[in-house]
N, C-alpha and C positions, 0 to 999 in steps of 0.2 A: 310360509306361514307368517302371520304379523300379528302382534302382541299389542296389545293398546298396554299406553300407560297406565298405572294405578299411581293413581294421586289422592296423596295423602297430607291433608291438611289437617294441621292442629290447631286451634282457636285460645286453647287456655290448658291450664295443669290440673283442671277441675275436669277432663275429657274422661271418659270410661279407662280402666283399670288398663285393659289388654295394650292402652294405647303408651300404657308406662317405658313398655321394652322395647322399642319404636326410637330413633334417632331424636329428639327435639328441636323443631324447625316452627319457624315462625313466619306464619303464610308463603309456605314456599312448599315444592312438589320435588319429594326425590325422584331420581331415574330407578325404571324397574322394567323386565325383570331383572336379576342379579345370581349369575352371569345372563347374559346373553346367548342365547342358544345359536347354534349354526343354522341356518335359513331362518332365521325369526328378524323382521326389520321392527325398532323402533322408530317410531316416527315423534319429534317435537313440533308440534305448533305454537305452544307458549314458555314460558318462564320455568326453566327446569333446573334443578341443585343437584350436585351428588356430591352428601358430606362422608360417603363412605367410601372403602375399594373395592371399588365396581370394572368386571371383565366383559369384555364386547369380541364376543365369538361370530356373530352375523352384523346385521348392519343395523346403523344408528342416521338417521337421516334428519338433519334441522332444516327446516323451511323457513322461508323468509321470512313469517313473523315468529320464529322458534330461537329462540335462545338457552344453551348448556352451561352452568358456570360449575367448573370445578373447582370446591373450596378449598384453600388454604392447608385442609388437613389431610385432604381428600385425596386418593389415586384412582388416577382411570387408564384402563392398559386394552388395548385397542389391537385385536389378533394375540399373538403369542411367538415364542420363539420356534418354538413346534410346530402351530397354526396360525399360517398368517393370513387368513381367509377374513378376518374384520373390517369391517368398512365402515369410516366416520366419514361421514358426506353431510358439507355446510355449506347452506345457501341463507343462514339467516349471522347468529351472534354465536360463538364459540370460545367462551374464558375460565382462563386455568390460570389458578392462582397457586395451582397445589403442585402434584405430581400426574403428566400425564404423558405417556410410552406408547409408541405407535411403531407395531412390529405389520402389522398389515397395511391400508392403504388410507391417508386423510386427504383428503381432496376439499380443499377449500374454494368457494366461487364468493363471498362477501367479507366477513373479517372475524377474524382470530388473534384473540389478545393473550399474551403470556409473561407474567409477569411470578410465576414462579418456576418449574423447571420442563421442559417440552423435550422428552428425549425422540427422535427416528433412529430408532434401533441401539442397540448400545455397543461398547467398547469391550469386547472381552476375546478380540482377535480371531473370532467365529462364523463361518459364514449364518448360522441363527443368528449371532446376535445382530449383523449389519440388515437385515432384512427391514424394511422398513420403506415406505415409497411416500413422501407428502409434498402434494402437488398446490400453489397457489396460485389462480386466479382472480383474486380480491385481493385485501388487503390483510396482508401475515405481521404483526407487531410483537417484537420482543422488548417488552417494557424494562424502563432501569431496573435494575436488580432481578432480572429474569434471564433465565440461562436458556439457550437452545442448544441442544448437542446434535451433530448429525454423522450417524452410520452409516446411512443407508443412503436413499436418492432423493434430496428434496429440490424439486421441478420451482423455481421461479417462470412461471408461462408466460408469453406474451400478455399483457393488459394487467398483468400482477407487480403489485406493490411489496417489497419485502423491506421494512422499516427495523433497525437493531438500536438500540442505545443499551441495552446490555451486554451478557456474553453470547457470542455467538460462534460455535468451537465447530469444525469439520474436521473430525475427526481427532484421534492426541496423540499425545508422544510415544506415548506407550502401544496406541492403535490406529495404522495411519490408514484404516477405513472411510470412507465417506465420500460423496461428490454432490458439491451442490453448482448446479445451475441455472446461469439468470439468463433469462430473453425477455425479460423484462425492466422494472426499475428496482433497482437493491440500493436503499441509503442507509448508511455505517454513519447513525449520525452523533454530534461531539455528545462525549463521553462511553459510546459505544466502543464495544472491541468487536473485533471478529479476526480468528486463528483458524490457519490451517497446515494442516498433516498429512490432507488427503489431496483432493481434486478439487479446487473451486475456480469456476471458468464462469465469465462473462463473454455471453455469447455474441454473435454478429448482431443480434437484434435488442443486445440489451444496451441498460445503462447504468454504469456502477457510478453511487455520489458517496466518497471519503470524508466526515468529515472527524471520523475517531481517530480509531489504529485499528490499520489492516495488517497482521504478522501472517508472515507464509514462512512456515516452519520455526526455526530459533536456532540461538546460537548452540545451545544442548544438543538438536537434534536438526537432522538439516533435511531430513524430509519435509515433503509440501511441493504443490502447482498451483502456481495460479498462475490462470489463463485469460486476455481480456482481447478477444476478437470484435469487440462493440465499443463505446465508448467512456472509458473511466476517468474519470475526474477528484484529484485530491484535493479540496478543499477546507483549507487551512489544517487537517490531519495529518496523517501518519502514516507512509506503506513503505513498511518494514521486511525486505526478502532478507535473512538469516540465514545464507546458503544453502536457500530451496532453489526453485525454478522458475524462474517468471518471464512467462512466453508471451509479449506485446503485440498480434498482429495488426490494434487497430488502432485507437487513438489513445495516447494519455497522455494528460494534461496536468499540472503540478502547479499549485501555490501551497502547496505546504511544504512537510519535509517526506522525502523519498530517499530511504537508508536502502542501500543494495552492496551487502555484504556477500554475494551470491553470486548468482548468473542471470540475471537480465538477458533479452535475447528477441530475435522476431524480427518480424518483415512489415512493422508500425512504425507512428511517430510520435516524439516524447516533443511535447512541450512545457515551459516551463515560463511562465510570467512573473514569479514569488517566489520568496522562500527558499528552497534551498534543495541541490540534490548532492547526497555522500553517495558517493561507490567509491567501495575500495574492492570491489569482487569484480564483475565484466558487465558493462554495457553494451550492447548490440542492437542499433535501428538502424532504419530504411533510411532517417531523417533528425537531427537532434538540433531543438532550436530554443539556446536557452535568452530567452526576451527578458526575463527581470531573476531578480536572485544573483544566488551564488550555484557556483559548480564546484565544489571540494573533492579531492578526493585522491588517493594515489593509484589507482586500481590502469584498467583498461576500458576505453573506451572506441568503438567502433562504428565508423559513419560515412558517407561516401561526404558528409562536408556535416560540423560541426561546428554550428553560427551561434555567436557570445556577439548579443547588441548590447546597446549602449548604456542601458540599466542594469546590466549585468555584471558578476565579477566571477575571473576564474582562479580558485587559491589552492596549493597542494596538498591543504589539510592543514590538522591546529598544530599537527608534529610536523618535521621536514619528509619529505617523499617525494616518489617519480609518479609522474602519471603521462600514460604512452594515450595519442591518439592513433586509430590506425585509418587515415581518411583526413581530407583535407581542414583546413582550420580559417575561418573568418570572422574577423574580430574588431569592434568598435567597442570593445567593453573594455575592462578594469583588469591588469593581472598581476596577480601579488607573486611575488619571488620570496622565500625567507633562509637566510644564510647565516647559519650556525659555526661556520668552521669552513678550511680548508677543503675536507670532507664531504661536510655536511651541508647539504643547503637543496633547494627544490631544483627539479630538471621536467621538462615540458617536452617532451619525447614525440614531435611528429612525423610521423611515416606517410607524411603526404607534403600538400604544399601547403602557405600562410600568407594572406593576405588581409594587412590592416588598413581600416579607413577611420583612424578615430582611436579613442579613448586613451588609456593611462595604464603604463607599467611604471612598476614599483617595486623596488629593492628595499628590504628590511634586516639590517644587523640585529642578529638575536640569543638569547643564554647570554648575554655578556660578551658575547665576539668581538674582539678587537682588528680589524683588517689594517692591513700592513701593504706600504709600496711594494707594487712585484704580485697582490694575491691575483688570484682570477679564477674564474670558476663557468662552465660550456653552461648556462643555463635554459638554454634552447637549442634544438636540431630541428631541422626540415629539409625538403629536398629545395625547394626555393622558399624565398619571403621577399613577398612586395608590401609596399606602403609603407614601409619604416620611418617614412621622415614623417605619416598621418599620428601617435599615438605623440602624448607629450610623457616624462620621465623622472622618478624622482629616487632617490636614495637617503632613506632615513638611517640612522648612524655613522656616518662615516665622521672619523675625527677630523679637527679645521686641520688643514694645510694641504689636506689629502685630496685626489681629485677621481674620477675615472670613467671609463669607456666602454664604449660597445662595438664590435666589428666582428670581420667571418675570420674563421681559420683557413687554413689552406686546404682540408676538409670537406669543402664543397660551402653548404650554407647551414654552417656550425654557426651559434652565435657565443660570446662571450662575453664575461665582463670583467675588466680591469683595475683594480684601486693603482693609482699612479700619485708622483710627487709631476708639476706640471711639465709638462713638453711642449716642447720649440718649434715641432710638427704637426700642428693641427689639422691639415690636407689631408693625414691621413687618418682620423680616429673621430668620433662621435666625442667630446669632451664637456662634459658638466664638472666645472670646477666648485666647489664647495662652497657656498656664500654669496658667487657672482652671478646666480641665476640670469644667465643669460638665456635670450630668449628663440634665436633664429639658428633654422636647420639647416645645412644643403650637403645636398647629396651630390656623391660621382662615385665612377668607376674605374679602378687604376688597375693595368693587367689583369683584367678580367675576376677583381675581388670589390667585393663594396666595401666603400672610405664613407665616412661623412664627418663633417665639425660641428660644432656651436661654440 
C-alpha cells in the first residue's frame, strides 16, 4: 500500500483556527503518516522536515530530487527493536541534525549528513538492541559535533565515501557490539575521532585515510579489532591500539604517530616515512621499513629484516628499556643508547643478524650518571654485525680525562661499551678519546674476535 504525503503548509498565524494545534513551520512539509504503517512506502520527491518523533514501520523512500532533514529537536527511529522491518532508502539528500535510530535497514546511494546523533542499533548488550544494518554507497558525512554510534552492521560498499570529523564509536566499553566495514574509502579526518570495541576492518578493496585518532579499544578496557586487509594510511594523526588487536594484512603507511600498546600482528607491510612509531606491546610484519621518523619503543618487534634508513632514528623510549628484534636489522639511520647507571641504560636485543651502511650511534649519560674507569655495559646483541667501521660515534657526558670503547665479548657478537682511563693498546679496541675527536677507523680481526681503533 503507498501513502502519499500530506503537506501541510503554513503561510501566516492569521491561518484557520484548526491549524493552531499543528507544529508551526514556515514553508516547509512535515513527513506523514506518523508512525508509518507496515507495507505503507513513503515516497519524497521534494523538501521534507520532521520536527516531531516520528516511527517508520514500512518504508520511507527519497528520490533524487527528495530531501529529509531531521531537525534539531526532532527524533526519527527507523524499524524498532522488536521490528526491524523499516526501510530508509536514499537516493536523493538525507539530514539529521537531531536524533535519528536505525534498528532496521538505511541504505544509502547519494549523501547523508549527520551532524547531530546517528545511532545503528544501540548499546544495551542485546541482541534487539545491535540490530541494525546501514549500507553506504554515496557519501555518509559525520559532521564536527556529530556523533555516529554503531551496533549493528554499517556496510562502507564499494564506490562509498564514509567522511568522520566527529565521533564515530563502534561499539563501547561497556558494549563491545558492532562491525563496521569499509570496501570503500573511510577518511577520519583531522579533528575526527573514531573508537573501537567491536569489529572495524578495512577491507581488501578498501581505503582507510587517518588524519584524526583512530583508538582500538583503550588502556580501561582492551577489547577491540581492527582489521586493515586494504590500504591505510596515517596521515599526520593518530592510531592508537590500547591492548586491542590490530591485524595488518595489507599496507600501512605512518606519518603520524602509531601508539601499539597491544598486539600489532599480520602478514602486511608497515611503512613509515614521518613521525614516529611507540610500541611497547608486540609488532608483527611480513616487512618493517622505517624511511623517515623515529621508532621508540621497548616492546617486541618481529620481521624477517627491519630497515631504519638514513632519515630515520631508533631510540629505547623517553625512560631507559630493552627492546628485542626477532629478524634481521639494517641500518643507515641514527641510534640513540641512554645510560642511566650501571644497571640502567638501553639494550637492543637482536635475534638475528646487523648490518650497517651509514649513520650515527649515540651514547647519552643521563639522571645525572657519573661513569667511572672500569664501567661497561652489553648494549647490543646479535648473532653477527657487519659494517661497523660504516656508522660514525659519539658519546655525550663523559667526564674530560675519560675515554672509551667498543668491542665483542667472548660471547659470540655481544657488543659493549667501555669508559676507560687511556690504553697503550689500541690494535685491540675501537677508542674515542674524549676531546681528540679523531677521525679514521680500521678494522681487523685477532683470533677470530673483532678489534678495531681510532
Amino acid at each position: 500500500m503507498a501513502t502519499v504525503i500530506n503537506k501541510i503548509k503554513l503561510c501566516s498565524l492569521l491561518s484557520t483556527i484548526s491549524l493552531l494545534t499543528l507544529p508551526i513551520i514556515s514553508q516547509a512539509e512535515q513527513i506523514a503518516p506518523n508512525p508509518n504503517p507496515v507495507d505503507s512506502t513513503i515516497t519524497i520527491n521534494a523538501d521534507i522536515d520532521n520536527l516531531i518523533g516520528f516511527s517508520n514501520h514500512g518504508v520511507i523512500s527519497i528520490n533524487t530530487l527528495g530531501t529529509l532533514n531531521n531537525s534539531i529537536t526532532a527524533s526519527l527511529t527507523n524499524g524498532t527493536r522488536e521490528n526491524t522491518l523499516g526501510s530508509l532508502n536514499n537516493s536523493g539528500n538525507l539530514n539529521n541534525t537531531g536524533g535519528l535510530s536505525n534498528f532496521g535497514s538505511l541504505i544509502n546511494f547519494e549523501n547523508v549528513s549527520n551532524s547531530g546523533v546517528l545511532g545503528n542499533g544501540i548499546g544495551d548488550n542485546t541482541d534487539a538492541g545491535h540490530a541494525g544494518y546501514l549500507a553506504n554507497s554515496g557519501t555518509l558525512t559525520n559532521q564536527v559535533g556529530g556523533t555516529l554510534n554503531n551496533f549493528g552492521n554499517l556496510s562502507n560498499l564499494v564506490g562509498g565515501t564514509l567522511n568522520n570529523s566527529g565521533s564515530l564509536n563502534n561499539g563501547t566499553s561497556s558494549d563491545h557490539a558492532g562491525y563496521l566495514g569499509n570496501s570503500g574509502t573511510l577518511n577520519n579526518q583531522a579533528g575526527g575521532t573514531v573508537t573501537t570495541f567491536g569489529n572495524l576492518t578495512n577491507l581488501v578493496d578498501g581505503t582507510f585515510n587517518n588524519a584524526g585518532t583512530l583508538n582500538n579499544g583503550t588502556t580501561n578496557d582492551h577489547a577491540g579489532y581492527l582489521g586493515n586487509a586494504g590500504n591505510l594510511t596515517n596521515v599526520a594523526g593518530a592510531i592508537l591500539n590500547s591492548f586491542g588487536l590490530f591485524d595488518n594484512s595489507g599496507l600501512l603507511e605512518n606519518s603520524g604517530t602509531l601508539g601499539n600498546t597491544g598486539t600489532l600482528i599480520g602478514t602486511g607491510t608497515y611503512i613509515q616515512t614521518a613521525g614516529q612509531t611507540l610500541n611497547s606491546g608486540s609488532l608483527s610484519q611480513s616487512a618493517i621499513n622505517i624511511k623517515g621518523g623515529d621508532l621508540i619503543g621497548t616492546g617486541t618487534i618481529t620481521a624477517p629484516t627491519l630497515t631504519l634508513a638514513s632519515q630515520a632514528s631508533l631510540n629505547m623510549g623517553n625512560s631507559l628499556g630493552s627492546l628485542t628484534l626477532n629478524g634481521d636489522f639494517h641500518s643507515s639511520g641514527n641510534l640513540v643508547f641512554k645510560i642511566g647507571g650501571l644497571s640502567d641504560y638501553d639494550i637492543f636485543n637482536i635475534n638475528g643478524n646487523a648490518f650497517f651502511t651509514g649513520g650515527t650511534i649515540e651514547f647519552n649519560l643521563i639522571n645525572g650518571f657519573k661513569a667511572s674507569a672500569g664501567d661497561y655495559w652489553d648494549f647490543m646483541l646479535a648473532r653477527t654485525i657487519g659494517g661497523w667501521n660504516a656508522p660514525s660515534f659519539a658519546f655525550n657526558g663523559l667526564d674530560q680525562g675519560l675515554g672509551w670503547t667498543i668491542t665483542q665479548t667472548s660471547e659470540g657478537e655481544r657488543l659493549f661499551i667501555s669508559t676507560l682511563t687511556p690504553i697503550t693498546e689500541p690494535e685491540t679496541y675501537v677508542m674515542f678519546l674524549s676531546g681528540l675527536g679523531l677521525m679514521s677507523l680500521m678494522l681487523s680481526r685477532r683470533k677470530g674476535k673483532f678489534s678495531a681503533w681510532k
